[in-house]
MOPAC internal coordinates of N, CA, C and O (Angstrom, degrees):
PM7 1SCF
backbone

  N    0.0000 0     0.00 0     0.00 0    0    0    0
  C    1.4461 1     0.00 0     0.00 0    1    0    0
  C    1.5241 1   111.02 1     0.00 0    2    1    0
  O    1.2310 1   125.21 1   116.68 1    3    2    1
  N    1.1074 1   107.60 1   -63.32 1    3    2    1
  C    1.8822 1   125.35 1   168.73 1    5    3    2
  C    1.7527 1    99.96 1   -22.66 1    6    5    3
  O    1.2310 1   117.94 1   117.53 1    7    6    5
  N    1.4659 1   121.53 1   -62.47 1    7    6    5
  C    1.2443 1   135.78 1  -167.60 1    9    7    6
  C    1.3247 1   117.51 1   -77.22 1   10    9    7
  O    1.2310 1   123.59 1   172.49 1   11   10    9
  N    1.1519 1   110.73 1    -7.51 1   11   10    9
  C    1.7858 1   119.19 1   172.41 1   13   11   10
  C    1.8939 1    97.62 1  -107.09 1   14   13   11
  O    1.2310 1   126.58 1   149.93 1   15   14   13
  N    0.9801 1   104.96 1   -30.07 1   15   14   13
  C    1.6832 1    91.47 1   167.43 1   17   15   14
  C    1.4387 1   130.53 1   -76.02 1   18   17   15
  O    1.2310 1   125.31 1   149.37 1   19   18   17
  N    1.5696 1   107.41 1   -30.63 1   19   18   17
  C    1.2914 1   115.14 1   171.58 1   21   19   18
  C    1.9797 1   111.60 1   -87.15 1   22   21   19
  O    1.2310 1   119.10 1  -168.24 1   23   22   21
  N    1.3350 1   119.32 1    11.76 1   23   22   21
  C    1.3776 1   122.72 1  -166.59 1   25   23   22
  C    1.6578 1    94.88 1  -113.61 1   26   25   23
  O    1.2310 1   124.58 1   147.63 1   27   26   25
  N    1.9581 1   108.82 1   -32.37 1   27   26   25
  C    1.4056 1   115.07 1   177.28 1   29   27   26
  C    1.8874 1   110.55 1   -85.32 1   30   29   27
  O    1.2310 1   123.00 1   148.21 1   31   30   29
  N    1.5103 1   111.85 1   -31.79 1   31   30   29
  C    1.5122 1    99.97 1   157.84 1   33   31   30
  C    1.3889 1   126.68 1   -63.46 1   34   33   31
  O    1.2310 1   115.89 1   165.06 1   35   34   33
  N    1.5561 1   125.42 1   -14.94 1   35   34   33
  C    1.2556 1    94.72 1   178.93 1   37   35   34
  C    1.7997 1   103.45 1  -117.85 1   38   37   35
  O    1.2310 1   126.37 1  -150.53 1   39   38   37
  N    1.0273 1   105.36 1    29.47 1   39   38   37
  C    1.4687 1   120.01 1   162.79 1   41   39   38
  C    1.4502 1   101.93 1   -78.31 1   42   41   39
  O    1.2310 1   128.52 1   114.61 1   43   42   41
  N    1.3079 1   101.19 1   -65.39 1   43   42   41
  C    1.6239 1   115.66 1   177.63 1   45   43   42
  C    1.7832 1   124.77 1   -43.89 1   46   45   43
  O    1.2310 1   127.17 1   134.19 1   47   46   45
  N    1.5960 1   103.82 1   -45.81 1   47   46   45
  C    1.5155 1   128.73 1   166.26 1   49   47   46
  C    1.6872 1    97.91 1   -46.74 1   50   49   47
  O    1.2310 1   119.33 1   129.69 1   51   50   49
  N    1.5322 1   118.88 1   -50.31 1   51   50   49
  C    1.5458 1   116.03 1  -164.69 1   53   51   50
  C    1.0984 1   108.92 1   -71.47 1   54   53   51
  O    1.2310 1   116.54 1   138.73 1   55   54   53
  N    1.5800 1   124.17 1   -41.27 1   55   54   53
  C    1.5766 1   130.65 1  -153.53 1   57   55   54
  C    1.7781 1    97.68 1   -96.54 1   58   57   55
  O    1.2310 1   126.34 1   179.25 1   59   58   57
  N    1.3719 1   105.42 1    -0.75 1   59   58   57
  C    1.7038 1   115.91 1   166.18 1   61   59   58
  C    1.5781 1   113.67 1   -85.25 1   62   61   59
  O    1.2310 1   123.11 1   138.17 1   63   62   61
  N    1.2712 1   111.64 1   -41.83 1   63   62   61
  C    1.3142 1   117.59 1  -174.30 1   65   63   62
  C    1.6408 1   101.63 1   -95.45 1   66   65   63
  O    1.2310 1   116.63 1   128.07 1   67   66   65
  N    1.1320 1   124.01 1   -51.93 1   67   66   65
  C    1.4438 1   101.05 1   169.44 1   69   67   66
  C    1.5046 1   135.44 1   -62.17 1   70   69   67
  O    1.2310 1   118.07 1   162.04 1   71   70   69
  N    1.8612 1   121.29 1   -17.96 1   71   70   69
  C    1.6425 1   101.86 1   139.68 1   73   71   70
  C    1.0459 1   130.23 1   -86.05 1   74   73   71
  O    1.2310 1   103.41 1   141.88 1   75   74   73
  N    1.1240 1   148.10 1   -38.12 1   75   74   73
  C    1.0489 1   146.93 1   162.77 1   77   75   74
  C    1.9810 1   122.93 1   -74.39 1   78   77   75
  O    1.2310 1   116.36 1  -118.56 1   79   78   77
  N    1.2627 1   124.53 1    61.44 1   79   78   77
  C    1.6080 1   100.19 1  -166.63 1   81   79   78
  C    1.7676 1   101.13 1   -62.11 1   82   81   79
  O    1.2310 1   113.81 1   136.85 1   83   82   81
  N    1.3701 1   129.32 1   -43.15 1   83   82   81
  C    1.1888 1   103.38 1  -147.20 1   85   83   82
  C    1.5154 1    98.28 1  -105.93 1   86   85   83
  O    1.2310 1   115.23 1  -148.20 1   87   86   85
  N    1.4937 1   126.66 1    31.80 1   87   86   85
  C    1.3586 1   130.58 1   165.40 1   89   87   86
  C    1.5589 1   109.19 1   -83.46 1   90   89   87
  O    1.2310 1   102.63 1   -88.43 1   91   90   89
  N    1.3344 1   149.43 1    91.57 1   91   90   89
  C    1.3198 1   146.49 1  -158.72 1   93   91   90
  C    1.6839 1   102.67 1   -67.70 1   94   93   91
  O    1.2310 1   128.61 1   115.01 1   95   94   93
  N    1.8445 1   101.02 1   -64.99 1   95   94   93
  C    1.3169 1   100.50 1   174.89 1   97   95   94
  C    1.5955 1   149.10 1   -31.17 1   98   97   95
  O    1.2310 1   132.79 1   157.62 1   99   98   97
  N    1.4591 1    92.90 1   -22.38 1   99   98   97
  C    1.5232 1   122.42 1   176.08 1  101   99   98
  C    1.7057 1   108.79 1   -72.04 1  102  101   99
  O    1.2310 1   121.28 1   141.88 1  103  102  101
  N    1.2799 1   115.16 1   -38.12 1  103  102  101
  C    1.3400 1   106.48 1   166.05 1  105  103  102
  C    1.0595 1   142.78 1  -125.38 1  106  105  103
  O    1.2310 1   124.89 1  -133.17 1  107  106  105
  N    1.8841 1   108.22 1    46.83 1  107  106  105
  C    1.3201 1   138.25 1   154.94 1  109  107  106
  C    1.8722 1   116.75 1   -51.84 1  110  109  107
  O    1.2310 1   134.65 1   126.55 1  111  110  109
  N    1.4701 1    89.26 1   -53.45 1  111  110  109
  C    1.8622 1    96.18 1  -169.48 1  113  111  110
  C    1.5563 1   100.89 1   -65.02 1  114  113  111
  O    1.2310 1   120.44 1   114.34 1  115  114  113
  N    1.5467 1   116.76 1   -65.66 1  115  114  113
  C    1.2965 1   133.19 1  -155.47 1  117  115  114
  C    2.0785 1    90.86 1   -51.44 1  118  117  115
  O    1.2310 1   121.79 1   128.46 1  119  118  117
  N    1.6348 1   114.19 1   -51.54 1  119  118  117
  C    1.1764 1   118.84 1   175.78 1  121  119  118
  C    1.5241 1   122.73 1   -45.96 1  122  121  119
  O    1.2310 1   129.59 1   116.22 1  123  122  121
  N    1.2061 1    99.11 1   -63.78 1  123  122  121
  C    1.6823 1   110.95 1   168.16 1  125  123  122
  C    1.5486 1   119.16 1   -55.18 1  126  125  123
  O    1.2310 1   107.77 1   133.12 1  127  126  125
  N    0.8799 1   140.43 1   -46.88 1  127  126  125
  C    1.3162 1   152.63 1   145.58 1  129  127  126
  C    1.6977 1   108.17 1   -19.41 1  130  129  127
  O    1.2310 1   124.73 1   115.54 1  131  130  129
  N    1.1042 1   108.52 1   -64.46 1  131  130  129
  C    1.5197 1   122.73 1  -160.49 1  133  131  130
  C    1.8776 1    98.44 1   -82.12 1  134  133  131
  O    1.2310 1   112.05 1   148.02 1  135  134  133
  N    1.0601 1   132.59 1   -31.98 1  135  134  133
  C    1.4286 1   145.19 1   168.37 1  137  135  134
  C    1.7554 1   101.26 1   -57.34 1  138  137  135
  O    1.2310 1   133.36 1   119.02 1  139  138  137
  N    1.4731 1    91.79 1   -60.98 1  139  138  137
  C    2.0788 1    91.65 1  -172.70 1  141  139  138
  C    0.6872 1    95.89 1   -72.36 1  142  141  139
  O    1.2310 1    99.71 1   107.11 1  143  142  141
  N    1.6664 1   154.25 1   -72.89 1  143  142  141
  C    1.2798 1   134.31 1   165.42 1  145  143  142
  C    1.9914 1   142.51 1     8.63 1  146  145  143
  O    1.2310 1   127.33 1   137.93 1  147  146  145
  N    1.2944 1   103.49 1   -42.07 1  147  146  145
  C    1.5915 1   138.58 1   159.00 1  149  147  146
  C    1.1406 1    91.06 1   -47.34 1  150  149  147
  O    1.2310 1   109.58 1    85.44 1  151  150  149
  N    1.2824 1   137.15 1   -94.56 1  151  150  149
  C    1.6077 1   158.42 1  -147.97 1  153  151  150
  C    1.1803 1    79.16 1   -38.66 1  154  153  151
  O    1.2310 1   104.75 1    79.55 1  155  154  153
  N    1.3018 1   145.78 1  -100.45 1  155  154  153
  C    1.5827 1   141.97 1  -155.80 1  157  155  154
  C    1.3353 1   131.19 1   -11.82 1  158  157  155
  O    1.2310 1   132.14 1   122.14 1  159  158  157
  N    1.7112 1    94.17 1   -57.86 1  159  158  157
  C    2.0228 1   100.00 1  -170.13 1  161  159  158
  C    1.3221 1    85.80 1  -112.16 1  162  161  159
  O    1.2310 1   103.90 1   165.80 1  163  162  161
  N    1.2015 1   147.27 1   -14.20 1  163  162  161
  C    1.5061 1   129.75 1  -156.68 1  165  163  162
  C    1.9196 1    89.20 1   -69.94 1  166  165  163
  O    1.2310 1   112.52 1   127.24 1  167  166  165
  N    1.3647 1   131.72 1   -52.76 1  167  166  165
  C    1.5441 1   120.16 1  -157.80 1  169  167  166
  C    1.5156 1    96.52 1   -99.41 1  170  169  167
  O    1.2310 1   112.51 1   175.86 1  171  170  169
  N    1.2923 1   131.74 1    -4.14 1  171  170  169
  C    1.4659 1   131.68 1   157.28 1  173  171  170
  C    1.6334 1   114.45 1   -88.66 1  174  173  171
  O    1.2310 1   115.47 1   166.36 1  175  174  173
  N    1.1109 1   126.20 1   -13.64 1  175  174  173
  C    1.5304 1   119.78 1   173.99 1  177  175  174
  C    1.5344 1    87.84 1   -88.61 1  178  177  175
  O    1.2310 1   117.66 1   118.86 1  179  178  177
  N    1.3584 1   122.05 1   -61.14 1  179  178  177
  C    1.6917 1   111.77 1   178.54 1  181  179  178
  C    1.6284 1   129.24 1   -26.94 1  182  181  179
  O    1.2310 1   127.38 1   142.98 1  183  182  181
  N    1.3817 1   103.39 1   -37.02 1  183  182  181
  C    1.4981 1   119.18 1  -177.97 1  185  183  182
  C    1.4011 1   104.59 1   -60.61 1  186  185  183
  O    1.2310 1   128.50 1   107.12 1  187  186  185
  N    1.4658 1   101.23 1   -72.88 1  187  186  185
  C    1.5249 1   122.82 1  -178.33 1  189  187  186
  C    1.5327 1   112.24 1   -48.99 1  190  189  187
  O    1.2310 1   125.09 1   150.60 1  191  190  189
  N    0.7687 1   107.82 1   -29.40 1  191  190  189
  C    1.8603 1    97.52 1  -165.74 1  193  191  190
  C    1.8847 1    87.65 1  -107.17 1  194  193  191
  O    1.2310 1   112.64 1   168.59 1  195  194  193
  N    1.0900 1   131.49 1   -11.41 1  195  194  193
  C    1.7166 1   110.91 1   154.45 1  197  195  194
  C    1.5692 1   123.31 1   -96.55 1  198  197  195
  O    1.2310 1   125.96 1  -166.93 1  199  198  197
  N    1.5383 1   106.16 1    13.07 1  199  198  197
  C    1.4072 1   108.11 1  -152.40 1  201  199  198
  C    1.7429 1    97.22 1   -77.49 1  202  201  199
  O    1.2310 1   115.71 1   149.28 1  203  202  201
  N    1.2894 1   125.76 1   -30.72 1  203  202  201
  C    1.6102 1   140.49 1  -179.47 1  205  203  202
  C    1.2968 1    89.85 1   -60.73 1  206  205  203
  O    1.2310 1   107.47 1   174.98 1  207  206  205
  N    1.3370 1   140.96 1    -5.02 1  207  206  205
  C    1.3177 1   114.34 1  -147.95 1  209  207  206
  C    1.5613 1   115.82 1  -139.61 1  210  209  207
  O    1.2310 1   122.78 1  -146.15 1  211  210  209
  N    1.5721 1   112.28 1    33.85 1  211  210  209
  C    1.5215 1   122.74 1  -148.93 1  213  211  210
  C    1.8051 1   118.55 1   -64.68 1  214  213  211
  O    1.2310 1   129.58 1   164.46 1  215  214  213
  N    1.6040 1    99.14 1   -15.54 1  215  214  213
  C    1.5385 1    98.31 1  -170.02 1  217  215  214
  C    1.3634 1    98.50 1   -99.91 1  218  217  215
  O    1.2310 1   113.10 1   172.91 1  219  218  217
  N    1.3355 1   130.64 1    -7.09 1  219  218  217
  C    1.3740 1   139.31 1   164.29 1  221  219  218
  C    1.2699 1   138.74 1  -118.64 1  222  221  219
  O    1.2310 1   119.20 1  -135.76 1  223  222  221
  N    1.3242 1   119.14 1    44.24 1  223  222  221
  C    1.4777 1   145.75 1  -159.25 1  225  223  222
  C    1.2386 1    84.33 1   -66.17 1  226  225  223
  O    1.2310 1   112.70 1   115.55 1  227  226  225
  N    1.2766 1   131.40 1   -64.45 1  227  226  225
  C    1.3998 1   129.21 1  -147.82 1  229  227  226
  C    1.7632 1   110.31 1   -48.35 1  230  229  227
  O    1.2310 1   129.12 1   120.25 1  231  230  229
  N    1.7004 1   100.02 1   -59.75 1  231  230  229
  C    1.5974 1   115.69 1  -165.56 1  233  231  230
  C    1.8617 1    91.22 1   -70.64 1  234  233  231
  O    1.2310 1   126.70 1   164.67 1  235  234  233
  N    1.2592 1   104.71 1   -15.33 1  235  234  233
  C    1.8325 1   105.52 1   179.56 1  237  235  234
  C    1.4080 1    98.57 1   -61.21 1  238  237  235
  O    1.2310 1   115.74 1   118.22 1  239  238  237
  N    1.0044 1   125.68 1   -61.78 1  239  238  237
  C    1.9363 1   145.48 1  -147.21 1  241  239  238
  C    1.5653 1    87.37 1   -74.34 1  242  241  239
  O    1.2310 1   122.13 1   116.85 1  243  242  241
  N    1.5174 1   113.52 1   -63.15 1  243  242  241
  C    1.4616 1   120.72 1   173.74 1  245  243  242
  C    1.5378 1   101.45 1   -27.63 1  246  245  243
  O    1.2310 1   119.17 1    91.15 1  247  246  245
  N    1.4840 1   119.20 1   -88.85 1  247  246  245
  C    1.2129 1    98.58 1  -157.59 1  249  247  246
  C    1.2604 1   127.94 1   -82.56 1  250  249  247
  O    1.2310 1   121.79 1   178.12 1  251  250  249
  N    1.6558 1   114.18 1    -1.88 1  251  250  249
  C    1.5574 1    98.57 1   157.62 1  253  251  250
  C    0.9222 1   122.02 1   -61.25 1  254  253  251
  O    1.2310 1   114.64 1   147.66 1  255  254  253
  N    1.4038 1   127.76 1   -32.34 1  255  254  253
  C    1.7374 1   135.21 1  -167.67 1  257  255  254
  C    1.6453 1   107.29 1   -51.63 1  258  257  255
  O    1.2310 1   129.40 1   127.72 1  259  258  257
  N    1.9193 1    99.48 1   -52.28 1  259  258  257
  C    1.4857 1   121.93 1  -167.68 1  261  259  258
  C    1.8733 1    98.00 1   -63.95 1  262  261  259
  O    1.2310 1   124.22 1   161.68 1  263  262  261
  N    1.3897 1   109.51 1   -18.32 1  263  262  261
  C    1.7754 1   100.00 1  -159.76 1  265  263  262
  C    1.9388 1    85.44 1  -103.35 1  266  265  263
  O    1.2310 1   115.90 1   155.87 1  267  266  265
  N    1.4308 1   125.40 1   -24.13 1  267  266  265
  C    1.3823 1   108.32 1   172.02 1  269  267  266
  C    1.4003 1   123.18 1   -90.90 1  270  269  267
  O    1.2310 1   120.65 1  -168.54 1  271  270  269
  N    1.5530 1   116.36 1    11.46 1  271  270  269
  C    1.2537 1   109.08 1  -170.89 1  273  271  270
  C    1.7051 1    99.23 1  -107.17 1  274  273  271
  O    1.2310 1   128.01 1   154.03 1  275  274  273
  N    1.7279 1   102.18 1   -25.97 1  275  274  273
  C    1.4705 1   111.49 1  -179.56 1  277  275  274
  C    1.1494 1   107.40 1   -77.75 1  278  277  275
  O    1.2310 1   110.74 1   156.08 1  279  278  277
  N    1.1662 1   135.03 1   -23.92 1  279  278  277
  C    1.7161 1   133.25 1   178.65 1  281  279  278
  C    1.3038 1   108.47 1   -87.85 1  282  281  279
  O    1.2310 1   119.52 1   173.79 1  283  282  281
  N    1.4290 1   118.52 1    -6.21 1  283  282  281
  C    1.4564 1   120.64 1  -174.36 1  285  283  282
  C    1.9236 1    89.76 1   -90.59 1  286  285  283
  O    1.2310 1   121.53 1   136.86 1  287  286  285
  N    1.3329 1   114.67 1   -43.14 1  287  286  285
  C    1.6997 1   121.53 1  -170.38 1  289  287  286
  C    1.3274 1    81.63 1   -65.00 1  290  289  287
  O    1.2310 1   102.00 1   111.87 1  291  290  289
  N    1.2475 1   150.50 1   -68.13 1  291  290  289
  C    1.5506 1   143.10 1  -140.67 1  293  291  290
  C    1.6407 1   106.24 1   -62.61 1  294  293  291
  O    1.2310 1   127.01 1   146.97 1  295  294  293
  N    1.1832 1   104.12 1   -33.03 1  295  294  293
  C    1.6084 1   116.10 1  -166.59 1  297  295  294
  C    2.0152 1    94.90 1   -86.74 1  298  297  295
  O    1.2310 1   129.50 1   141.63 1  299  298  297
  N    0.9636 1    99.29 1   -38.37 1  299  298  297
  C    1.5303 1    99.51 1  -173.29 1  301  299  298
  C    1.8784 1    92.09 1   -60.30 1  302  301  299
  O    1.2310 1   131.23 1   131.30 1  303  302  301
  N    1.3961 1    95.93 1   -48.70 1  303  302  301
  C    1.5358 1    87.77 1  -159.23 1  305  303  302
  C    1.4495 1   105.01 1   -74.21 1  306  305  303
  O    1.2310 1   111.05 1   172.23 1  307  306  305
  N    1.2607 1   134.44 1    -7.77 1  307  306  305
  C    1.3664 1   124.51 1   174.69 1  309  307  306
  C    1.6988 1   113.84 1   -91.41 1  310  309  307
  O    1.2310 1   125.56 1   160.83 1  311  310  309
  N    1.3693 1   106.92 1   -19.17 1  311  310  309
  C    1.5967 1    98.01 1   158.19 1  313  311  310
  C    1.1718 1   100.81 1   -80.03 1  314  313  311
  O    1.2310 1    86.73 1   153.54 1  315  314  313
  N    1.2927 1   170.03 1   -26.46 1  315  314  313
  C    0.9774 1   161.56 1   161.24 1  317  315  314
  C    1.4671 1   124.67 1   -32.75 1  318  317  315
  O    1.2310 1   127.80 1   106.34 1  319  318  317
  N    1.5443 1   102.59 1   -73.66 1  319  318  317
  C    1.4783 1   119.23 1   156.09 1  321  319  318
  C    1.6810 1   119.64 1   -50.24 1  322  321  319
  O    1.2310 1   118.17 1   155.89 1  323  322  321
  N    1.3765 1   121.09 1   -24.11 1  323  322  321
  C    1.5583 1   104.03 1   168.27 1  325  323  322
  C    1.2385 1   117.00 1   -90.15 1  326  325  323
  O    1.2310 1   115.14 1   152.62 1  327  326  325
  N    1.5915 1   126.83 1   -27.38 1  327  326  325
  C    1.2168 1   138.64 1   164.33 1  329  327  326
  C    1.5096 1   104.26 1    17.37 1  330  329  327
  O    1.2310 1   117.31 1   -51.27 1  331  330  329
  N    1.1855 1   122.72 1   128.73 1  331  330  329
  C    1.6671 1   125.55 1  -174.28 1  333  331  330
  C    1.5710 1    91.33 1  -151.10 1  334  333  331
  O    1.2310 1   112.40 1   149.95 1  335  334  333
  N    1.5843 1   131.95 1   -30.05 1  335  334  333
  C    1.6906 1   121.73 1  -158.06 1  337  335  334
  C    1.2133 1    90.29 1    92.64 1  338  337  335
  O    1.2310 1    99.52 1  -130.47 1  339  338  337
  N    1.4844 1   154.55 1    49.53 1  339  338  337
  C    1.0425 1   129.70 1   156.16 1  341  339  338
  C    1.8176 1    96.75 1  -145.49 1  342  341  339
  O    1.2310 1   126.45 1   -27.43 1  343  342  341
  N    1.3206 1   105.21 1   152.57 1  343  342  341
  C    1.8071 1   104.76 1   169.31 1  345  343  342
  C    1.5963 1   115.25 1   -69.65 1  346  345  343
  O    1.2310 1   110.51 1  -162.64 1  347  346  345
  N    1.2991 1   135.44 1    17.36 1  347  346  345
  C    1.2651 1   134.17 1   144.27 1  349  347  346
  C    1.3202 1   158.11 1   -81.27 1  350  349  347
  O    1.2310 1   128.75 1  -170.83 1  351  350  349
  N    1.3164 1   100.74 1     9.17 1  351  350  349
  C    1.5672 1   117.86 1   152.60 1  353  351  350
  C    1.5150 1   138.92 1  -106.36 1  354  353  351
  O    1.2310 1   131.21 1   166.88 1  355  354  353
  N    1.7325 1    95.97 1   -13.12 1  355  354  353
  C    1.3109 1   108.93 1   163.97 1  357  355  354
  C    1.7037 1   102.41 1   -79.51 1  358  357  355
  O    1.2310 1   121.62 1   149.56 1  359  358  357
  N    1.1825 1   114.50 1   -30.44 1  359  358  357
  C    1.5567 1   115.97 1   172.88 1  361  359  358
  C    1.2119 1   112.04 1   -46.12 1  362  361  359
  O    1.2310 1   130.36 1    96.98 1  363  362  361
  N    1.3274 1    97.62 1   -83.02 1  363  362  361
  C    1.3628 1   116.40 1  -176.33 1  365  363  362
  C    1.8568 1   125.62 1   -38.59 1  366  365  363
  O    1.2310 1   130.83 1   156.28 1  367  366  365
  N    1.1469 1    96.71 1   -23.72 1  367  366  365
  C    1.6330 1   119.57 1   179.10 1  369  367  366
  C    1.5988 1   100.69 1   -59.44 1  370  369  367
  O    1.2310 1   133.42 1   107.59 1  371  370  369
  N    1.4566 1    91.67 1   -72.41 1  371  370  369
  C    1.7294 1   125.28 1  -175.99 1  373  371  370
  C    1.8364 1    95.34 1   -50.46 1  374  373  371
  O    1.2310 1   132.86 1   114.14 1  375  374  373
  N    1.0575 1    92.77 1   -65.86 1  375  374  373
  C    1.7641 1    84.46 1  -177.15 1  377  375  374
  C    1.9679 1   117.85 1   -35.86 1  378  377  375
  O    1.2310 1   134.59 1   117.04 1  379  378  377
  N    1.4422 1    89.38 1   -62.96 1  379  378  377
  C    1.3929 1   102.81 1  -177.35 1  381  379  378
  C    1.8364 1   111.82 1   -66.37 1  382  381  379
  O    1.2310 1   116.06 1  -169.61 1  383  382  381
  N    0.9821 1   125.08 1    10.39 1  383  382  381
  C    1.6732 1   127.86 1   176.28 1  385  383  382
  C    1.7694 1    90.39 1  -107.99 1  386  385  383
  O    1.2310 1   116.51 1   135.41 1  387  386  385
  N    1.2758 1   124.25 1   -44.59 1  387  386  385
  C    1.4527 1   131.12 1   175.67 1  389  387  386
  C    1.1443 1    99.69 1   -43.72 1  390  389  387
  O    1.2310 1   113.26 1   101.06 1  391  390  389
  N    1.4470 1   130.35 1   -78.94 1  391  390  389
  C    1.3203 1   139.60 1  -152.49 1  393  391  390
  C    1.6621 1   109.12 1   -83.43 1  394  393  391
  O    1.2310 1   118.39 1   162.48 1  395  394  393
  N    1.4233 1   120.67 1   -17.52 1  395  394  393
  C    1.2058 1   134.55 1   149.73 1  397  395  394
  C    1.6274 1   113.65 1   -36.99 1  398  397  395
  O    1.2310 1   140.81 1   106.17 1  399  398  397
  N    0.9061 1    77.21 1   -73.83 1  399  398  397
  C    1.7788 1    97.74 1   176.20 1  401  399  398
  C    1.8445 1   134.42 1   -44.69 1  402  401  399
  O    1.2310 1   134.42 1   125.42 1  403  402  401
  N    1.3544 1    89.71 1   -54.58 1  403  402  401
  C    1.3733 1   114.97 1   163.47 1  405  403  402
  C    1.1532 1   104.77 1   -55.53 1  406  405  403
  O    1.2310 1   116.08 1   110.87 1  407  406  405
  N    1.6136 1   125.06 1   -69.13 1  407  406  405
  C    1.4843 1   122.45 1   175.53 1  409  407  406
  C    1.3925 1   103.71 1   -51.87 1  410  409  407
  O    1.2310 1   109.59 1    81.45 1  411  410  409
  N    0.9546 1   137.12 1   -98.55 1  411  410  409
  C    1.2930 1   120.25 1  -165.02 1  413  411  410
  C    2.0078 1   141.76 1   -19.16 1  414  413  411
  O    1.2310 1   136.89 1   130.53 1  415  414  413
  N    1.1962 1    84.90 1   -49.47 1  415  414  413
  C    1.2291 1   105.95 1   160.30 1  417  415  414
  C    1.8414 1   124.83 1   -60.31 1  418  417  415
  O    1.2310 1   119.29 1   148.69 1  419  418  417
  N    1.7507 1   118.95 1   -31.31 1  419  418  417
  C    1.1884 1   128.74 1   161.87 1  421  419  418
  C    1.6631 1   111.98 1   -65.21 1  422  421  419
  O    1.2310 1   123.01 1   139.19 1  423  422  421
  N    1.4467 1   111.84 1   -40.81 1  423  422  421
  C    1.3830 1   119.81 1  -167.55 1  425  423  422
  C    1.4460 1   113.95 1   -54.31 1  426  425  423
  O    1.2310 1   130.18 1   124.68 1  427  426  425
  N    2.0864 1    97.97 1   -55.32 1  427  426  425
  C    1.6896 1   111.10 1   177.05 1  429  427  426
  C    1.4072 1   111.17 1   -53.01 1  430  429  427
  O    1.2310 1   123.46 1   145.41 1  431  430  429
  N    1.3569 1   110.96 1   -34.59 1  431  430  429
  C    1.5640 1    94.10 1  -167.61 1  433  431  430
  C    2.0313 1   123.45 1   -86.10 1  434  433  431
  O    1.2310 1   135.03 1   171.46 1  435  434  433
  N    1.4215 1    88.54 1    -8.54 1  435  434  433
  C    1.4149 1    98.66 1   179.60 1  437  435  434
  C    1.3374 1   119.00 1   -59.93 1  438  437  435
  O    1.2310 1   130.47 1   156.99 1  439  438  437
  N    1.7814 1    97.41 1   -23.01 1  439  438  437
  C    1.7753 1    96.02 1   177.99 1  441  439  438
  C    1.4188 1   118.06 1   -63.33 1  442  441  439
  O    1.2310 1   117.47 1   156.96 1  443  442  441
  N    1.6971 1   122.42 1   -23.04 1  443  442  441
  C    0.9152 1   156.53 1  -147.54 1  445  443  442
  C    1.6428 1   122.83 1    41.82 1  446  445  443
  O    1.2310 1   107.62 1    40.00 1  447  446  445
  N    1.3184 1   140.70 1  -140.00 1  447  446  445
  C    1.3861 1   131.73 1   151.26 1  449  447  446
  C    1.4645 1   143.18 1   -36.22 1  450  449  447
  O    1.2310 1   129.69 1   137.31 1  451  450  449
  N    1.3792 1    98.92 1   -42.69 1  451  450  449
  C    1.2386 1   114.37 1  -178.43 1  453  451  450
  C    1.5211 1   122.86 1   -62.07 1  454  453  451
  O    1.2310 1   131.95 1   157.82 1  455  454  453
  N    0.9928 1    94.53 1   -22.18 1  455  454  453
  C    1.8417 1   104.56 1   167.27 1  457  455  454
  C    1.5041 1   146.52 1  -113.29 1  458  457  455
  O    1.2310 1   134.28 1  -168.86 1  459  458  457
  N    1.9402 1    89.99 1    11.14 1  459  458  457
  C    1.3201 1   107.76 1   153.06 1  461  459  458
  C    1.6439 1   123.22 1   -86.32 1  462  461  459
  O    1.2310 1   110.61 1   -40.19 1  463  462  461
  N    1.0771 1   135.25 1   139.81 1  463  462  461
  C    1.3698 1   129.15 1   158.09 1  465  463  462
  C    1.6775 1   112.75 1   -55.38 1  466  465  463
  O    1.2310 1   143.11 1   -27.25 1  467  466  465
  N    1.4798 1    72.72 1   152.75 1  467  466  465
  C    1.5265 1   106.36 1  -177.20 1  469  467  466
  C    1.2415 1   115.70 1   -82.67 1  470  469  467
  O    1.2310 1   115.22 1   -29.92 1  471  470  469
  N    1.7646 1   126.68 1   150.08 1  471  470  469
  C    1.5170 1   107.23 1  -173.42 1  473  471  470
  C    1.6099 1   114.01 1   -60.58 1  474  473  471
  O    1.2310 1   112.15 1   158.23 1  475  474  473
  N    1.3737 1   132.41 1   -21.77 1  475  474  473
  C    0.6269 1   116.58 1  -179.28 1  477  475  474
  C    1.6165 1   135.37 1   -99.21 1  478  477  475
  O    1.2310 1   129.75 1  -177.84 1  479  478  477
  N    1.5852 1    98.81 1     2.16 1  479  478  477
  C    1.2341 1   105.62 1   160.98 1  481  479  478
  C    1.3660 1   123.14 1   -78.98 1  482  481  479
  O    1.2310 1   117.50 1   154.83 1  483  482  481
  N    1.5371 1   122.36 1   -25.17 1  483  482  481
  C    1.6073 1   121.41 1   170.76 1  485  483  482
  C    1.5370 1    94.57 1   -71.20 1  486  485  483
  O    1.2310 1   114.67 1   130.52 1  487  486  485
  N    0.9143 1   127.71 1   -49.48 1  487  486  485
  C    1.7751 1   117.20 1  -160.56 1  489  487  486
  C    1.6181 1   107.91 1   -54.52 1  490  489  487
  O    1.2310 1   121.07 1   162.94 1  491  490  489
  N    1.2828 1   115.55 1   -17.06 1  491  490  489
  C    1.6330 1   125.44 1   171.04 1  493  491  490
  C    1.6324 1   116.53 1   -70.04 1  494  493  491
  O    1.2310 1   120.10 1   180.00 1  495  494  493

């Protein structure tokens, strides 16, 4: 749910900056929105994706840290590279990490249960 709200704020963030580019105020809410949004899955996806992994939390945290800080540089550098002077490529960035997300998050669950471990298969 968390990931369809933060995938519909920055839908909203885009269709703010693409009518309006040089109205700023216009993409305060859609922005703010999409930031609180984070708070939800950001320390519950953390859980889940080290939860297989209890005798090695540490190198777990490690490399999620290393895989959200590098996807954070990739995104920096592609607003960068679209750079035009206008608030629509930082949009557009933000949008596409939203809907990133969402997809991704639809994909894992399609396997459904059956292809997560069991508590007692991570504790092995």
């Amino acid at each position: 749910m968390a990931n369809g709200i933060t995938a519909a704020c920055g839908l909203a963030l885009l269709a703010a900056a693409w009518s309006v580019p040089a109205h700023l105020p216009l993409l305060f809410v859609p922005l703010f929105a999409y930031v609180a949004s984070l708070g939800f899955s950001y320390a519950n996806a953390a859980a889940l994706a080290m939860a297989p992994f209890p005798s090695t939390a540490g190198s777990a945290s490690a490399l999620l840290g290393t895989v959200q800080l590098g996807t954070a540089a990739l995104a920096g550098c592609a607003v960068g590279w679209l750079h035009d002077g206008t608030s629509l490529p930082m949009a557009a960035t933000i949008a596409a990490c939203g809907v990133l997300a969402l997809m991704a998050r639809l994909a894992l669950m399609r396997g459904g249960s059956e292809s997560r471990p069991s508590t007692q298969e991570a504790e092995r």
